[in-house]
C-alpha positions in Angstrom: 116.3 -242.6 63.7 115.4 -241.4 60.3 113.4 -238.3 59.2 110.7 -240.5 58.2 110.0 -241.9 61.2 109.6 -238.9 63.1 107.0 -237.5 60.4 105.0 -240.6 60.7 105.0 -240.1 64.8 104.1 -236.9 64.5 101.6 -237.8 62.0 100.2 -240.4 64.5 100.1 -238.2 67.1 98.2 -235.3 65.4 95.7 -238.2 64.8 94.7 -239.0 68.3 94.6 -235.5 69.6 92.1 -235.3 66.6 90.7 -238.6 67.7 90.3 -237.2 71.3 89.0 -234.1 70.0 86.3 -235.8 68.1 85.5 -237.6 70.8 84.9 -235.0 73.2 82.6 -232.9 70.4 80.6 -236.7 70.0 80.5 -237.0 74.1 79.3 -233.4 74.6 76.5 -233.9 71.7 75.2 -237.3 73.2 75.1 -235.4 76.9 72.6 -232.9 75.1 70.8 -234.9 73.1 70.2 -237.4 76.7 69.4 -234.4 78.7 65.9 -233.0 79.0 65.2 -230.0 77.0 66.3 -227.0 78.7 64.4 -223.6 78.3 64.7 -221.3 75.1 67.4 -219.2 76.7 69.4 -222.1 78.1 69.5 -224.0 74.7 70.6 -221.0 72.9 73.9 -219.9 75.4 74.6 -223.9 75.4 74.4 -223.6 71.3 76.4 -220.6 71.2 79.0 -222.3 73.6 79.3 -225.4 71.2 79.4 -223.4 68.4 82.4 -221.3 70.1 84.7 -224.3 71.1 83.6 -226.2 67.4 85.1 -222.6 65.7 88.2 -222.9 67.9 89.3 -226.4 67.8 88.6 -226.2 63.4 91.1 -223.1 63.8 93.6 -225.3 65.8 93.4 -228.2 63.7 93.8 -226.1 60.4 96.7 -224.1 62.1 99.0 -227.0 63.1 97.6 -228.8 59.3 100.3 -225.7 57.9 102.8 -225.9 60.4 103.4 -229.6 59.6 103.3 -229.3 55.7 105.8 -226.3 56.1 108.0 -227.9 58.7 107.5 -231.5 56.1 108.4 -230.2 52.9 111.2 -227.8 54.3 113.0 -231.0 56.1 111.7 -234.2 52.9 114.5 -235.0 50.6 114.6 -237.8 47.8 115.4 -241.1 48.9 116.0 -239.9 52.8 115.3 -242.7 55.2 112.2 -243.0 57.7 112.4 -241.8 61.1 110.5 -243.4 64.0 111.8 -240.9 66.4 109.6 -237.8 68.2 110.1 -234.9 65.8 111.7 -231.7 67.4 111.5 -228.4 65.8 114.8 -226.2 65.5 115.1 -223.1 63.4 118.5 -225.0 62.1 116.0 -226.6 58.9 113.8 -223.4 59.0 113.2 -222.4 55.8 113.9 -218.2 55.6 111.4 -217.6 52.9 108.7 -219.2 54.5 109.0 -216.6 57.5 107.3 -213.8 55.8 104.7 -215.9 54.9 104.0 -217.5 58.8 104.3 -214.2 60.5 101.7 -212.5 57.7 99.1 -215.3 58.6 99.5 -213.8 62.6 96.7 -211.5 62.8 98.8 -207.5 64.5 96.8 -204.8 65.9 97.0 -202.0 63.5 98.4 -198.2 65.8 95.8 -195.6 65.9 97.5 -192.5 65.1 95.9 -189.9 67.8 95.0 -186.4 66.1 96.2 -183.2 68.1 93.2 -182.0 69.7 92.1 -178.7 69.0 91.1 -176.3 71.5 88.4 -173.6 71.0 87.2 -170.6 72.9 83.5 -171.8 74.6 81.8 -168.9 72.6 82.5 -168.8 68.8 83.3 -170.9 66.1 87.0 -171.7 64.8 89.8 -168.4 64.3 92.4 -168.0 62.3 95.7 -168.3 64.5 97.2 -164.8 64.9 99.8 -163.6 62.3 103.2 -163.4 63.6 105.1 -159.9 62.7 108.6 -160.0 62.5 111.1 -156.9 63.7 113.1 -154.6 61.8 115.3 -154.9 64.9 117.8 -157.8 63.7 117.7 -156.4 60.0 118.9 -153.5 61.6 121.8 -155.5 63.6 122.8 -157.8 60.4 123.2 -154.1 58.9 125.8 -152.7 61.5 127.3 -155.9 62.0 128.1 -156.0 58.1 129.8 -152.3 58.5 131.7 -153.7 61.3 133.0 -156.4 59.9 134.0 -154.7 56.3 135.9 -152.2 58.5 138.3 -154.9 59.8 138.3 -157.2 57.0 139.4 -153.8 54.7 140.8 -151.3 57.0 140.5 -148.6 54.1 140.4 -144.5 55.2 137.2 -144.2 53.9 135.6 -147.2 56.0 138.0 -146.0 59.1 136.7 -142.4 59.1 133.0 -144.1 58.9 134.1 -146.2 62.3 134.8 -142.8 63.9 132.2 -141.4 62.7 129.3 -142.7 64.6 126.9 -140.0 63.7 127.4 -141.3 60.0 126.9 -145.3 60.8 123.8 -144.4 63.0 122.3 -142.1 60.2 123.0 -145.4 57.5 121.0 -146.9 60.2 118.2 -145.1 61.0 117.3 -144.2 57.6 116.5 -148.3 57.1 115.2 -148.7 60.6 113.5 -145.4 61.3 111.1 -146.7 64.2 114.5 -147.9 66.1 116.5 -145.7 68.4 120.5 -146.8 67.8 122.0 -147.1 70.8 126.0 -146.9 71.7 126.8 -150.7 71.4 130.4 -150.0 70.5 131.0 -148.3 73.4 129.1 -150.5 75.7 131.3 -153.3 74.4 134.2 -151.1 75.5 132.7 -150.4 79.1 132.6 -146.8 77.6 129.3 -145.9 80.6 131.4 -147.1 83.4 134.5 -145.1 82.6 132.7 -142.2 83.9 131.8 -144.4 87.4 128.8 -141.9 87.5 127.8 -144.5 90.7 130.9 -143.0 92.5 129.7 -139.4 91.4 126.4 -139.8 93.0 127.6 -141.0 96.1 130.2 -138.1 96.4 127.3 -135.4 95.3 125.0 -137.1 97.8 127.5 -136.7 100.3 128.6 -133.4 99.7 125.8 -131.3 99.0 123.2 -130.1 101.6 119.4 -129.2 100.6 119.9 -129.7 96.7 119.0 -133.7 96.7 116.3 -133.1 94.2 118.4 -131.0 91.7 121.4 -133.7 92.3 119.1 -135.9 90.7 117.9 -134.2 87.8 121.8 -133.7 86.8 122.5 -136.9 87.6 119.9 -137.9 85.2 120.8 -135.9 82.3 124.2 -137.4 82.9 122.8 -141.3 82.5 120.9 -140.4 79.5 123.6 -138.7 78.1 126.6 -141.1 78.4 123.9 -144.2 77.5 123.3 -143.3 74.0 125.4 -144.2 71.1 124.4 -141.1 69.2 124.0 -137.8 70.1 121.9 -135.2 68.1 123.4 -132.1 70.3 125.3 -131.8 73.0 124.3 -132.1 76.3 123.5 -128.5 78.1 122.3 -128.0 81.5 122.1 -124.8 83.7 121.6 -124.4 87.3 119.9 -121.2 88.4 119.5 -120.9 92.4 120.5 -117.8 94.5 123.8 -116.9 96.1 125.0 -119.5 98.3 122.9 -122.8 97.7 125.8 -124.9 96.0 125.9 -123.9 92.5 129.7 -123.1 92.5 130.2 -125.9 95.2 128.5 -128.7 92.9 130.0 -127.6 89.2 133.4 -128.1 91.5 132.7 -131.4 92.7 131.7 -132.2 89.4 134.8 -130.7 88.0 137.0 -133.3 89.8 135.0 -136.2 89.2 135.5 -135.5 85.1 139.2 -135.2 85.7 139.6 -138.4 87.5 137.9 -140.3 84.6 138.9 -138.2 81.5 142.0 -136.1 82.1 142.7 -132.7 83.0 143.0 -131.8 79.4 139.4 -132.6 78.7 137.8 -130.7 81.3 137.2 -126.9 81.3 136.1 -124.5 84.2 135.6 -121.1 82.9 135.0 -117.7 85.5 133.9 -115.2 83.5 135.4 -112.1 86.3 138.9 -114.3 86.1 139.4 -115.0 82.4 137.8 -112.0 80.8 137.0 -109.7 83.4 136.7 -106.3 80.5 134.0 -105.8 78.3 136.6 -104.5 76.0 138.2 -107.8 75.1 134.7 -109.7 75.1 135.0 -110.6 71.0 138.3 -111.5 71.3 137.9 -113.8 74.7 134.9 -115.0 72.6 137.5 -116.3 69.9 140.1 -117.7 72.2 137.1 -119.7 74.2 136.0 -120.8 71.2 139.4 -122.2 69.4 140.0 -123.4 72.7 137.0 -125.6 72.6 137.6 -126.4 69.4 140.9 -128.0 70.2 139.5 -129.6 73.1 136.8 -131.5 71.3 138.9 -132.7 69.0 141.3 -134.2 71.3 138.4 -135.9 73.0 137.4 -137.4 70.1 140.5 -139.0 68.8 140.2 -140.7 72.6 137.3 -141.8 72.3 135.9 -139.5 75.1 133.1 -136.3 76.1 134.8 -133.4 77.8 132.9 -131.3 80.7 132.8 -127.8 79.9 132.0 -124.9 83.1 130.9 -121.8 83.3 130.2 -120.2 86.3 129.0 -116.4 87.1 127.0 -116.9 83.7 124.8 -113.5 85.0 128.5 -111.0 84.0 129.2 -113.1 80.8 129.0 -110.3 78.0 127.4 -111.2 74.9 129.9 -111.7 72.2 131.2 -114.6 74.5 127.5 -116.1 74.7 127.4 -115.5 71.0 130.4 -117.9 70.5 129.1 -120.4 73.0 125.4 -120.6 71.0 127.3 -121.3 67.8 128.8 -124.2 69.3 126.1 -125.6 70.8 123.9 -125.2 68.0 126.9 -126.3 65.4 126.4 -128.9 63.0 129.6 -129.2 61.5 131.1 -132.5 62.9 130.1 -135.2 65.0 132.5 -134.2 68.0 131.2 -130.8 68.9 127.8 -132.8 69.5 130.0 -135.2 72.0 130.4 -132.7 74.7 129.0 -131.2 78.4 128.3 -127.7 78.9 127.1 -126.6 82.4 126.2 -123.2 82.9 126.1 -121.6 86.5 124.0 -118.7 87.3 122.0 -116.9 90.1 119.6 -115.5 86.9 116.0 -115.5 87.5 117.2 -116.0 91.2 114.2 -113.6 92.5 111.5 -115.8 91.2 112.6 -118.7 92.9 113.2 -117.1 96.6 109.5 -115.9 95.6 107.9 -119.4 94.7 109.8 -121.2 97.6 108.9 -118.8 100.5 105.1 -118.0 99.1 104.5 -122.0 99.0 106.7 -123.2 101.7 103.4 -123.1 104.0 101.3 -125.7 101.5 104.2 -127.8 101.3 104.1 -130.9 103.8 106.3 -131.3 106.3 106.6 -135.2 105.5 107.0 -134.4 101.5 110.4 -135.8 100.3 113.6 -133.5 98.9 113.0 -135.2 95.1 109.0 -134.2 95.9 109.6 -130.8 96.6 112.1 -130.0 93.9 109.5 -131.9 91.6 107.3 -129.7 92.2 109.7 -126.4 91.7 110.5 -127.5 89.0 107.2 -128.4 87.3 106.4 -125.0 87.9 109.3 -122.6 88.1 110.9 -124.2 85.0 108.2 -122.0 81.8 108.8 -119.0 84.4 112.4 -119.4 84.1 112.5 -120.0 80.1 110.9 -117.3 79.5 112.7 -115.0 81.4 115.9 -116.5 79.9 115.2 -116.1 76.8 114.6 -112.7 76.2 118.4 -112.1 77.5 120.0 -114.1 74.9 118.9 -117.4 72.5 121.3 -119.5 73.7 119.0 -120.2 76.9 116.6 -121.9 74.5 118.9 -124.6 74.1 119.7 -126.2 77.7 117.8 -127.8 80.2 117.1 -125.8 83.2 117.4 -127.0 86.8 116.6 -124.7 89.6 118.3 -124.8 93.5 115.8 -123.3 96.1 116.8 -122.1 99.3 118.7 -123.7 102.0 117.0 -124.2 105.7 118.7 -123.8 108.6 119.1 -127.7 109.2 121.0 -127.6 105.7 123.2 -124.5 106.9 123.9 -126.5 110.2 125.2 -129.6 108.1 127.8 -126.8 106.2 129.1 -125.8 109.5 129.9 -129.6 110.6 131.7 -130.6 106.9 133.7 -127.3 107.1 134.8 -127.6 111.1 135.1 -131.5 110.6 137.4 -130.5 107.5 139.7 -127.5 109.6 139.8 -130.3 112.5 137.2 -128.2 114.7 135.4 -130.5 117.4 132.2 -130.7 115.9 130.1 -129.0 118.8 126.4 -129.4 118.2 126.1 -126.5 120.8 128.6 -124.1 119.1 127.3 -125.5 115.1 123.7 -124.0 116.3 125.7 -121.0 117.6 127.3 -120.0 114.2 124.2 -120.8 112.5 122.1 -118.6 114.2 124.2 -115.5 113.1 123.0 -116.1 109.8 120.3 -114.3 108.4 117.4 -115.6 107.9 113.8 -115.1 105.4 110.8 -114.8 108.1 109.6 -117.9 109.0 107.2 -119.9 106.4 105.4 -123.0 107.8 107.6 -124.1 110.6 111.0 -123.3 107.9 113.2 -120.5 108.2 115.3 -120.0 105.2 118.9 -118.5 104.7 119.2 -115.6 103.1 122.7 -116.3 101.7 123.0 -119.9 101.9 126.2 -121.5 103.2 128.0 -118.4 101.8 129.1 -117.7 105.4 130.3 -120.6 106.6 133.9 -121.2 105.5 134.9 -117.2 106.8 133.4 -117.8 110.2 134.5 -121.5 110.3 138.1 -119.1 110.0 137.5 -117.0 112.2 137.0 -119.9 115.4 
């Protein structure tokens, strides 16, 4: 069958559905012009209803009128034979560049773009969103980072000496960033906090001192603040005042040990003033031997990267030249190691104001108040008294932070009986402990406490003498 026979079925065929369309619009009119006239309201929803269906059988009729000229002069060509045949539509004759042109006549629904809705408080009109400040902070870390990495890259003296001198990077530093406190991130890369193992320290000082808990505390604190920083203005100085036999000796020994374990033995210093310079006589010169000795030692500890522990117990018969010597290096200035260093003084000075203050208040302190409470308290108020006594002696008690030991109870004296007998392989008798402690003297009795008069002095020669 030819193409021309197709286009004159088709043609046919779009004439009777016309034909039948007519028809049906003719029918309908004659049915309403027979009927009998409806009311007002009837009439005009049957008009509007006609009018509707007229509307949309003209828009039919006009739509398939396109799609046959399209499909007719896409698929005519000169002297092409008739077809009778049905005409099917495939998009194999479809013309491309009439596709634009069908789908533009296809009415699309335009997208709505949805604005952001904007939220305001219920009381007051629209506010200007709050200005974001930015931090010095990174600056600050693109600024170290930079002198790091010229360091390595380089490797020159100059740039080498300014890696080991950390007081020199932090001042760079904190000259640009003066708001930020520099902290020790080269070490703390290195793990240079847990070298110490100050959580093993506390245990041991927990476990082997009685009475002192708040005081252990306080030095243990100083010790975290210290070791934590990446740069230290001066060294770090602490002295421990108590009277005879509370554990002043006993802790700067425990202490002592802990340093060596971490740091060396050649980094840590215990110093008795009766042993290594017992004569007045050789004061200035034992003054210049401690202090070239010191002098070596921080120097040593710097090349390892590490803060020696310096002791001095029986501060109260140190002569002056030698606390001369030891106030110039604590106050020195000269290089960044001599402010990388411990000193911790031990001394029974000032030792009759605290017996006063703990024996005159032991009766308003409660019974259910903790160790750290009561120390707290000591120290918030025997610290001025302490100072000021202190410093009249000499200046360099101006420069350390004071911690005071008060007296030991007779609980605490019992506990020093059962670590010594447990240590001598003594059966540790509760019966026989509350023996030996009750040959000690004892203060007169201050709110349910009685209070030793020499401490745990006693314990290891009668411990002996079992």
């Amino acid at each position: 069958m030819s193409d021309q026979d197709s286009s004159t079925s088709a043609s046919q065929t779009e004439g009777e559905v016309d034909e039948g369309l007519d028809g049906e619009m003719e029918g309908k009119e004659e049915k309403l012009r027979s009927s009998p006239v409806p009311s007002l309201s009837s009439f005009s929803s049957s008009l509007r209803a006609v009018i509707r269906i007229k509307q949309k059988y003209q828009a039919i009729k006009k739509r398939r009128q396109e799609m046959a000229l399209a499909l007719g002069g896409a698929g005519a060509l000169t002297g092409a034979p008739s077809r009778t045949s049905p005409k099917i539509f495939t998009f194999d004759r479809l013309n491309p560049n009439l596709i634009p042109s069908l789908l533009s006549s296809v009415p699309q629904k335009k997208k709505r773009r949805r604005r952001k809705r904007v939220l305001f408080p219920n009381r007051g009109g629209r506010r200007v969103p709050p200005r974001q400040e930015h931090s010095l902070a990174k600056y600050c870390l693109y600024l170290l980072f930079g002198i790091v990495f010229v360091q390595v890259d380089f490797g020159s003296d100059v740039l080498k000496h300014l890696w080991y001198d950390k007081a020199a990077v932090a001042q760079v530093v904190e000259q640009v960033c003066p708001d930020h406190k520099v902290y020790n991130a080269i070490e703390n890369l290195d793990d240079h906090v847990l070298r110490y193992d100050l959580e093993g320290l506390e245990k041991t000082l927990r476990r082997e001192v009685f009475g002192q808990q708040g005081a252990v505390e306080g030095l243990l604190y100083h010790l975290k603040d210290y070791l934590s920083t990446y740069v230290h203005n001066k060294p770090l100085v602490v002295s421990l005042h108590g009277p005879s036999g509370v554990g002043k000796s006993h802790l700067g020994r425990l202490l002592a040990g802990h340093f060596r374990s971490v740091v060396g033995e050649a980094l840590v210093l215990q110093y008795y003033v009766l042993h290594h310079c017992p004569q007045e006589a050789d004061a200035l010169q034992c003054g210049r031997n401690l202090t070239n000795l010191i002098s070596a030692m921080v120097e040593r500890a710097e090349e390892e990267e590490k803060i020696p522990l310096f002791i001095f117990d029986e501060v109260e018969h140190m002569h002056s030249d030698i606390l001369d010597a030891l106030w110039q290096l604590v106050t020195s200035k000269r290089s960044n190691e001599y402010l990388n260093a411990i000193y911790l003084f031990l001394s029974n000075l000032g030792h009759a104001h605290i017996t006063k203050h703990v024996l005159h208040n032991s009766s308003s302190i409660s019974m259910v108040m903790t160790a750290s409470g009561r120390h707290s308290n000591l120290v918030k108020e025997l610290t001025p008294i302490l100072r000021g006594t202190l410093e009249k002696l000499h200046p360099l008690w101006a420069e350390v932070d004071i911690l005071a030991l008060g007296l030991l109870e007779k609980g605490h004296v019992m506990e020093c009986f059962l670590d010594e007998m447990t240590r001598e392989g003594f059966y540790p008798d509760h019966t026989n402990i509350e023996r030996l402690a009750g040959e000690i003297e004892y203060y007169p009795a201050v709110g349910g406490r009685e209070y030793s008069q020499t401490g745990c002095k006693q314990v290891v020669a009668k411990v002996n003498l079992l």
